[in-house]
C-alpha positions as CSV (number, residue, x, y, z in Angstrom):
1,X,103.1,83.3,109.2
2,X,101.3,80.7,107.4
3,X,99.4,78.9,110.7
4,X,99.2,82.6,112.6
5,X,96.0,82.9,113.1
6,X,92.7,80.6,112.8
7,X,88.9,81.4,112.6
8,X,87.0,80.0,115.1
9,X,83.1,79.6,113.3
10,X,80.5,79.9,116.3
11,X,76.3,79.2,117.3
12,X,74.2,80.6,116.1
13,X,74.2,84.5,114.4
14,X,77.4,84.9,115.9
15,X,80.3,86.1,113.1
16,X,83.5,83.7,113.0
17,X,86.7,85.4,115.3
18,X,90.3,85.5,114.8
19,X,92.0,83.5,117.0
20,X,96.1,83.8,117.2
21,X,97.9,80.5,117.8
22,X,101.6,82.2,119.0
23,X,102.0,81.2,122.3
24,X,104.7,84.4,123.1
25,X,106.0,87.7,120.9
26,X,109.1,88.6,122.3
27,X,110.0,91.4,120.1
28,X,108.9,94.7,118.3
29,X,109.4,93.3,115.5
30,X,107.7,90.5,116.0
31,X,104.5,92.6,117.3
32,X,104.6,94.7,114.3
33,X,104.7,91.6,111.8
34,X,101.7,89.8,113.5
35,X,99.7,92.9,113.8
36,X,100.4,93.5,110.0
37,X,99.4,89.9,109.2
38,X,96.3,90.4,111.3
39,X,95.0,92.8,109.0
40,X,95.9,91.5,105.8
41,X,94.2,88.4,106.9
42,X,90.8,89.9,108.1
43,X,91.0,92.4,105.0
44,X,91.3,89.4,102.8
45,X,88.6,87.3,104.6
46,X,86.0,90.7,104.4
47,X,87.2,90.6,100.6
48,X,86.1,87.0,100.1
49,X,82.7,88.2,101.7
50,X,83.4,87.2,105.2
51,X,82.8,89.6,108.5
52,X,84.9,88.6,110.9
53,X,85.6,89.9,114.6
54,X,89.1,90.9,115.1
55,X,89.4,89.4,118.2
56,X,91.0,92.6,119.9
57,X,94.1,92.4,122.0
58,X,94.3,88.8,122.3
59,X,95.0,89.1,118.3
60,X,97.0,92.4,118.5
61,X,101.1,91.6,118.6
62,X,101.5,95.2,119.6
63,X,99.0,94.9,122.7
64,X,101.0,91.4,123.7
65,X,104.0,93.4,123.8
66,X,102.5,96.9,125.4
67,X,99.2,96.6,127.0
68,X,99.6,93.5,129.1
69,X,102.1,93.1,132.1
70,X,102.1,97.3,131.8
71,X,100.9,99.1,134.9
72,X,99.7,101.5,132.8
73,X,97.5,100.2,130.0
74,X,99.5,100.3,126.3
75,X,102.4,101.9,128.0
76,X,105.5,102.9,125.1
77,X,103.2,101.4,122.7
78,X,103.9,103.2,119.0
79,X,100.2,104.3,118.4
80,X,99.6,106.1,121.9
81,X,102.9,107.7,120.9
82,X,101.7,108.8,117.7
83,X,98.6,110.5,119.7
84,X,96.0,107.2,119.3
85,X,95.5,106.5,123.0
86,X,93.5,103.2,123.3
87,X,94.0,103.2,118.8
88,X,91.1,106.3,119.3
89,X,90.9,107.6,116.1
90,X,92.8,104.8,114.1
91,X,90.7,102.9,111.3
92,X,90.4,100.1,114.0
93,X,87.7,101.8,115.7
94,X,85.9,102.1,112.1
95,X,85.8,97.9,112.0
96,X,84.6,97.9,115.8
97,X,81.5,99.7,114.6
98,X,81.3,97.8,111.4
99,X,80.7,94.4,113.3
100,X,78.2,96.1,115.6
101,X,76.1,97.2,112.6
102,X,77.1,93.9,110.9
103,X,78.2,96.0,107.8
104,X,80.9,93.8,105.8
105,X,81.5,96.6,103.3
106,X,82.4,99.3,106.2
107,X,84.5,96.6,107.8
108,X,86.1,95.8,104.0
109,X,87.0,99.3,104.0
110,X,88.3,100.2,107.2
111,X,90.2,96.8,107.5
112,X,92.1,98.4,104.6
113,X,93.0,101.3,106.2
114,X,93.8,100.1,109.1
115,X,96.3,98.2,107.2
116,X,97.4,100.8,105.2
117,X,97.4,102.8,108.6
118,X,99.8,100.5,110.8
119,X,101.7,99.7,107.5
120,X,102.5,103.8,107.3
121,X,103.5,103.5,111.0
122,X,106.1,100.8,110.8
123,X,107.3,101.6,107.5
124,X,106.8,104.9,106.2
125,X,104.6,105.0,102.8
126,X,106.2,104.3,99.2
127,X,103.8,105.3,96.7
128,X,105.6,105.9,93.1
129,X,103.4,106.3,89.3
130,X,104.2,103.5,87.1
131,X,104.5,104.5,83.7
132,X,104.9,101.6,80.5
133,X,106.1,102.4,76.9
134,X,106.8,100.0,74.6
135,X,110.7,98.9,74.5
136,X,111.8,101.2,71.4
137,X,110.6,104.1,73.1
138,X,113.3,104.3,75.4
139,X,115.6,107.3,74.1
140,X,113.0,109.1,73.3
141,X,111.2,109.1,76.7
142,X,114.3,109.7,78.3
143,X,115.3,112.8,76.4
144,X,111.2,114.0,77.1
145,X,112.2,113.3,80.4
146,X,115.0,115.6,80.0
147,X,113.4,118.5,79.0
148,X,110.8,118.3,82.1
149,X,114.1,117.5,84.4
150,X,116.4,120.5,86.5
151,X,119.3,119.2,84.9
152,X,122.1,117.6,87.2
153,X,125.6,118.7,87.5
154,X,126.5,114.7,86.6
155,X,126.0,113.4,83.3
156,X,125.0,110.0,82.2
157,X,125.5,108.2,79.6
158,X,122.7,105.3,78.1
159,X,124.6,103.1,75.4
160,X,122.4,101.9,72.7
161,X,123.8,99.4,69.7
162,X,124.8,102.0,67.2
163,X,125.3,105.2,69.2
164,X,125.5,106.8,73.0
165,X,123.3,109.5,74.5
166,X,124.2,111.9,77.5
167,X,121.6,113.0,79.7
168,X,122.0,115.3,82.0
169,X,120.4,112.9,85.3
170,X,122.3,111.4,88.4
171,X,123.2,107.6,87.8
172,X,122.9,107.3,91.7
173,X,123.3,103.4,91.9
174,X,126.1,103.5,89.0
175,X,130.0,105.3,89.9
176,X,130.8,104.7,86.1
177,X,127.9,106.8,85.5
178,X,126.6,105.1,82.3
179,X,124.3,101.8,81.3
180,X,123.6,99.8,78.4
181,X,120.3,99.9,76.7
182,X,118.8,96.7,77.9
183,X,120.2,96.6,81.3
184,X,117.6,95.1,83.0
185,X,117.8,98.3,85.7
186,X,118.6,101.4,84.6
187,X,118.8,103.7,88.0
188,X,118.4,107.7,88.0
189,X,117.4,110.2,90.5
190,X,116.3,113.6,89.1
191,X,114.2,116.6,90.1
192,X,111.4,117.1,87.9
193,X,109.2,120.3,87.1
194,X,105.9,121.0,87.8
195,X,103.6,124.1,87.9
196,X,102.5,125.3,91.3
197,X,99.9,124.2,93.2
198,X,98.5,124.0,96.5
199,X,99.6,120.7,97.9
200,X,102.9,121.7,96.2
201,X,103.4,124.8,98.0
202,X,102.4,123.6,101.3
203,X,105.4,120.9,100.6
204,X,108.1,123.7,99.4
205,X,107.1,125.9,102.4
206,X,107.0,123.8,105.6
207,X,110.7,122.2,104.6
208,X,112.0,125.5,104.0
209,X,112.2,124.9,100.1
210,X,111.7,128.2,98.8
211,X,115.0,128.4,96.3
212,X,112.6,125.0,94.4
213,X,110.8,128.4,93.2
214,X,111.4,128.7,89.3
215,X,111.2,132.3,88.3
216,X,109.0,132.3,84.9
217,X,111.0,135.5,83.9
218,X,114.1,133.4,83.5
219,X,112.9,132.0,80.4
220,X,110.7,132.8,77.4
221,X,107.4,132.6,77.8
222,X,104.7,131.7,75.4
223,X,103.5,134.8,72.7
224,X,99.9,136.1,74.7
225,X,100.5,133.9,77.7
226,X,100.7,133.9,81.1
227,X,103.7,131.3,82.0
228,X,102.8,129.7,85.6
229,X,105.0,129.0,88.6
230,X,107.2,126.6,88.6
231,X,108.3,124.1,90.6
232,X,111.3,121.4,91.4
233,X,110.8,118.5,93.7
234,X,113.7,115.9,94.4
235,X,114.9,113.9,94.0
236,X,112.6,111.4,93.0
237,X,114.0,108.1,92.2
238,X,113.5,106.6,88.9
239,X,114.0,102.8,87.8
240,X,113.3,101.6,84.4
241,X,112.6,98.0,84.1
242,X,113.9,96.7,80.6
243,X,113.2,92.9,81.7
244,X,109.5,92.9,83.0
245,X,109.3,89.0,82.3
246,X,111.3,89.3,85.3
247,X,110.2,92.4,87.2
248,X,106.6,91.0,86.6
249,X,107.2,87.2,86.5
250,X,105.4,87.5,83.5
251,X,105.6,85.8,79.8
252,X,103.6,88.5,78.2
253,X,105.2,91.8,78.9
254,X,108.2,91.6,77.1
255,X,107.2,94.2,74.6
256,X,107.2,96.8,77.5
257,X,109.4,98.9,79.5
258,X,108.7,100.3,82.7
259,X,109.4,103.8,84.3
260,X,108.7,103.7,88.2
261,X,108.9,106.9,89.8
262,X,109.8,106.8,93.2
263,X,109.5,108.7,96.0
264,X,111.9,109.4,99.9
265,X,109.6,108.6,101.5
266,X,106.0,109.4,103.5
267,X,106.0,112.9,103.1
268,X,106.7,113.2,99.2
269,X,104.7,109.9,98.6
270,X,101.4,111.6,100.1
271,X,102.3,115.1,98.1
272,X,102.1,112.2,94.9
273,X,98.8,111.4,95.9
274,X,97.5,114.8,96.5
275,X,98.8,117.0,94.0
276,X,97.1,117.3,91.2
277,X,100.3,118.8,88.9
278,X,102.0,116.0,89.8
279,X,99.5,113.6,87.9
280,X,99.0,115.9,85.5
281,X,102.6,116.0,84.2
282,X,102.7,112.3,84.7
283,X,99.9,112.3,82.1
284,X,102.0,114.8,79.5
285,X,104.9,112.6,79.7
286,X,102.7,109.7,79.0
287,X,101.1,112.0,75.8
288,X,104.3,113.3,74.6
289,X,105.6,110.1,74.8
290,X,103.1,107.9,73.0
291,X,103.3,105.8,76.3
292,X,100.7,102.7,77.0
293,X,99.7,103.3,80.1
294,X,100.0,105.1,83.5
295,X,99.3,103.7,87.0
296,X,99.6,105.4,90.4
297,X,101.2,102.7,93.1
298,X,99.3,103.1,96.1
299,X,101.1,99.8,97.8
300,X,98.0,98.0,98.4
301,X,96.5,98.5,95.1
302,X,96.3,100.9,92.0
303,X,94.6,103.6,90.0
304,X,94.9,103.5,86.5
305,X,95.4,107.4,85.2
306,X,95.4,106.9,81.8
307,X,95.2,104.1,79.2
308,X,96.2,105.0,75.8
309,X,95.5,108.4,75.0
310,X,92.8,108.4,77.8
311,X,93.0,109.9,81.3
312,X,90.9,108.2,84.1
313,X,90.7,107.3,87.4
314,X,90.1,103.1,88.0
315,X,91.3,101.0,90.4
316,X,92.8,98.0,90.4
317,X,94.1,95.8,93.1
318,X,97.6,95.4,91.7
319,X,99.4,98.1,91.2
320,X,101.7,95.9,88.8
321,X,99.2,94.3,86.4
322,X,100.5,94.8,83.5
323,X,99.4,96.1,80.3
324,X,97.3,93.4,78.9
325,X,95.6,92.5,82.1
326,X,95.0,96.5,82.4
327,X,93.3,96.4,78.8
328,X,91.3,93.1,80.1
329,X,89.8,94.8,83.1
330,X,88.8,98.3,81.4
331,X,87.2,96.2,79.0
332,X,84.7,94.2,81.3
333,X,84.1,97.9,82.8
């Protein structure tokens, strides 16, 4: 996709337009991978400081496969389907107005969405929290883990040096059902607990969830309190990175493990986003833990939840900076 697209600079006041140089698209998938390029090269352009017209359907690989030769204009095509007749009510419309008012941070920030938004489209959303601990911490994040966990019917063993340990979490990549230590992949899934909340209930209710209910009178609450409502959501899918100078391509991370919580897909990635007890227990495993730092993975870029002992909200354009360059950037803040 290098030679895709070009800018064409014109007279006068006139902003720079994206041109696209493939002569034919002759397939869906084709349409959807220019029109994903498209925005990821105007959103990088507005990024550098540069407002650029989009160049409408001449630059759109979904419009060269449904609006032209159609009787009816954008005919079958994917966003009319999804209810956006003519991309009405799609960030796109958002940029149109943004080069009328020649507003580059408007355009900046519905270029993004609208790549975000076709990226949902064609792919589905995969959003997951990103949690590091440094590489000694391993059991005893996993056994924290444990205790915030519904336990699993399958057992799974994690072989360190001197000693085993048996959790109680699905090795769902693994049929022997155990790993070594410094694998550099350890793969679980696991339903973990959280107390109620709005954007949780929602979830539980519309998919018919309600036996994810935990009944507070099953265990012992706290003396003089009132125990909340529980909830389980799974599974989530878990990875822990042992290697990051290879999950990052990084020299300077080997001190670090990483524990990606993943999601199935759309649905539960947006519940990540919204739910507020989902972050927060994020955040107590992190405490509990003595963990380094926590990151939300939004796909295009990151928020940075909490830093060593601290909970915030920053973002960051990589979801998988790492560490150090985490510490950097907080800094210059």
């Amino acid at each position: 996709m290098d030679k895709l697209f070009e800018i064409i600079q014109r007279d006068g006041n006139q902003n720079p337009i994206l041109n696209c140089l493939l002569p034919r698209i002759t397939s869906d998938q084709l349409a959807w991978e220019v029109s994903l390029e498209k925005w990821r090269v105007i959103y990088t352009l507005n990024l550098s400081g540069i407002l650029i017209e989009d160049g409408g359907r001449q630059t759109c690989g979904l419009c060269n496969v449904y609006f032209y030769g159609h009787s009816d204009e954008c005919e079958e095509c994917p966003i009319l389907l999804a209810g956006y007749p003519e991309c009405n009510g799609t960030p796109y419309k958002d940029y149109q107005k943004a080069i009328l008012l020649n507003d580059l941070d408007l355009a900046t920030r519905s270029s993004k969405q609208e790549l975000f938004f076709l990226r949902r489209m064609y792919m589905g959303i995969d959003f997951s929290y990103l949690l590091y601990f440094r590489k000694e911490q391993l059991e005893e994040v996993l056994q924290d883990l444990v205790s915030i966990a519904a336990p699993d019917s399958t057992l799974t063993t994690i072989r360190f040096p001197d000693h085993d340990i048996t959790i109680p979490l699905l090795a769902w990549t693994n049929d022997e059902k155990s790993f070594r230590y410094d694998d550099p992949e350890i793969d679980l899934a696991l339903s973990l607990i959280f107390e109620t909340d709005p954007e949780l209930d929602e979830y539980i209710r519309a998919r018919g969830f309600e036996d994810n209910y935990r009944d507070p009178e099953d265990r012992s609450p706290p003396d003089d309190e009132e125990e909340e409502i529980q909830v389980s959501i799974g599974f989530i899918y878990l990875t822990i990175y042992t290697d990051l100078q290879d999950r990052l391509d990084l020299k300077d991370s080997s001190d670090f493990i990483l524990f990606d919580f993943g999601t199935t897909g759309t649905n539960m990635s947006l519940l990540f986003d919204n739910s507020p007890s989902i972050r927060k227990r994020f955040i107590e495993l992190l405490e509990k833990s003595h963990g380094i730092c926590g990151v939300f993975n939004r796909e295009m870029d990151g928020e940075v939840i909490w830093y060593m002992g601290q909970s915030m909200a920053t973002i960051i354009g990589d979801p998988y900076t790492t560490p150090e360059e985490i510490e950097k950037i907080l800094r210059e803040k």
